[in-house]
C-alpha positions in Angstrom: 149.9 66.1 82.2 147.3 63.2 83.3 147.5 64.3 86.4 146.2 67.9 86.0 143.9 66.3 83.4 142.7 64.4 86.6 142.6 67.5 88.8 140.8 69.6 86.4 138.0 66.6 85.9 137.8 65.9 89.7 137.5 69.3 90.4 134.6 70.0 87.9 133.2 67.0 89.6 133.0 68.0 93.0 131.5 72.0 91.6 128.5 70.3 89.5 128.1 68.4 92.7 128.4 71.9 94.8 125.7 73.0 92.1 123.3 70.8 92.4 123.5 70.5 95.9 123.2 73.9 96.5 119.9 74.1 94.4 118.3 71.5 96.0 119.5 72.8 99.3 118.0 76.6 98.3 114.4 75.0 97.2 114.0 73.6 100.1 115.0 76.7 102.2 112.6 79.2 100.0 109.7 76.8 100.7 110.1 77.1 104.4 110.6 80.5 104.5 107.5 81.5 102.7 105.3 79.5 104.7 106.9 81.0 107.8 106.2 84.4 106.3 102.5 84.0 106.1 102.2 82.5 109.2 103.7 85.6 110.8 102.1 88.3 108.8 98.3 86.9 109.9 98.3 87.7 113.6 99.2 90.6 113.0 96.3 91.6 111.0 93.3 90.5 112.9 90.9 92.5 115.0 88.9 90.9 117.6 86.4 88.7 116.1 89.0 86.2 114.5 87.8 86.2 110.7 88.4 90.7 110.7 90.5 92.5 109.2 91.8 96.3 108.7 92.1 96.7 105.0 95.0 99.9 105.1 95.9 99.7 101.4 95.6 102.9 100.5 98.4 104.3 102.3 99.0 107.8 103.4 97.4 110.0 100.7 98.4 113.7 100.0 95.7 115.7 98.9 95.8 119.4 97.1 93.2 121.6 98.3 91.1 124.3 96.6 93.1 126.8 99.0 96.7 125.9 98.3 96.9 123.5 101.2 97.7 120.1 101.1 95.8 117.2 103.0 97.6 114.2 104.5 95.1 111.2 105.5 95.3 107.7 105.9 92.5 105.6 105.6 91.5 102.1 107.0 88.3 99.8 107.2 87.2 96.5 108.7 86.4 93.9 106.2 85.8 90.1 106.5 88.7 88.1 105.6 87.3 85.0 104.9 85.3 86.6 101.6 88.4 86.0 98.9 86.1 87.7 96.2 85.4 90.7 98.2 88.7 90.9 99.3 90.2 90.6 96.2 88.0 93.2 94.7 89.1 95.8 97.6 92.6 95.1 96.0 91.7 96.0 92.7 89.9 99.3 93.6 93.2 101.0 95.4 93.2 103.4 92.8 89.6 104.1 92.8 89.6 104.5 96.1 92.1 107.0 96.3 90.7 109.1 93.5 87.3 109.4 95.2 88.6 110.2 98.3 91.1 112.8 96.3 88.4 114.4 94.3 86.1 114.6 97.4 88.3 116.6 99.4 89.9 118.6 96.6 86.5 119.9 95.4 85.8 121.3 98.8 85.2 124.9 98.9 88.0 127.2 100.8 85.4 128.6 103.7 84.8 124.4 104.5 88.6 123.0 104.1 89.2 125.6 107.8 86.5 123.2 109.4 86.0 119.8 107.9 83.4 118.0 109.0 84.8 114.7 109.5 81.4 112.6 110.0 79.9 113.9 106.7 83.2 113.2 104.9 83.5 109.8 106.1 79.9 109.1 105.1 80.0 110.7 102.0 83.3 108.8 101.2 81.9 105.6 102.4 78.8 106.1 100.2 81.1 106.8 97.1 83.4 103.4 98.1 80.4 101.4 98.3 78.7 102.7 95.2 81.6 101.2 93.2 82.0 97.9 95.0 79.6 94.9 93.4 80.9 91.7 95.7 80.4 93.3 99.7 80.0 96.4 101.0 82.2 98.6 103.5 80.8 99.4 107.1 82.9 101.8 108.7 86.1 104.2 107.4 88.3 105.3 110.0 90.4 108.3 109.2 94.2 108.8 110.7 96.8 111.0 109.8 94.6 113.8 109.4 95.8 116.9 108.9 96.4 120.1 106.6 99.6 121.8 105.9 99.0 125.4 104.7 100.7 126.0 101.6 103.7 129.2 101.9 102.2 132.2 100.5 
């Protein structure tokens, strides 16, 4: 009987020890590995100039159109990275963004959605964007992804 007394106490011994190495052991890891992370996600994201960077937070967006069809469009704009506060605020207005660029397109008239004119919707996007920023201002939008799927009559 003492000695499975013994057992049972050495083995819950050598588990707590298990435990707390294995914490210690996973703090350290997770520390590394995070700073490994950003270190590999910056390169990435810089254009030429060093201190640039695409801002392509508003993912692909799909669009309903006046006539039934649907617009897909990605959007994307150079933005200094070293401005935190602008930066930040560019985060914050995701949702904005998309809904200006959403209601811009969807109030289009039919006869205009056949042939967009894709310099006076940048500029008039852009001019929308910048209206509701307060800390910087946007320079250039770059459209990708663009294109219309005609809805199935």
């Amino acid at each position: 009987m003492k000695i499975l007394i013994r057992i049972l106490i050495s083995a819950a011994v050598i588990l707590a020890a298990l435990i707390v190495i294995g914490t210690i052991f996973a703090f350290s890891r997770s520390q590394d590995a995070s700073v490994k992370t950003e270190q590999t996600k910056e390169p990435a994201l810089f254009l030429s100039g060093g201190d640039t960077r695409v801002f392509s937070g508003l993912g692909r967006l799909r669009i309903p159109l006046s006539n039934s069809s649907v617009m897909i469009l990605s959007i994307a704009f150079p933005y200094l990275a070293v401005d935190t506060a602008f930066t930040e605020e560019l985060a914050a207005k995701i949702g904005d963004f998309r809904t200006i660029t959403t209601d811009y397109f969807s109030s289009l008239p039919p006869e205009k959605i056949i042939n967009i004119d894709e310099d006076a919707a940048k500029k008039e996007i852009l001019r929308r964007f910048n209206a509701g920023l307060r800390l910087g201002r946007i320079d250039a939008l770059y459209f990708s992804d663009m294109m219309i799927i005609d809805a199935a009559k």
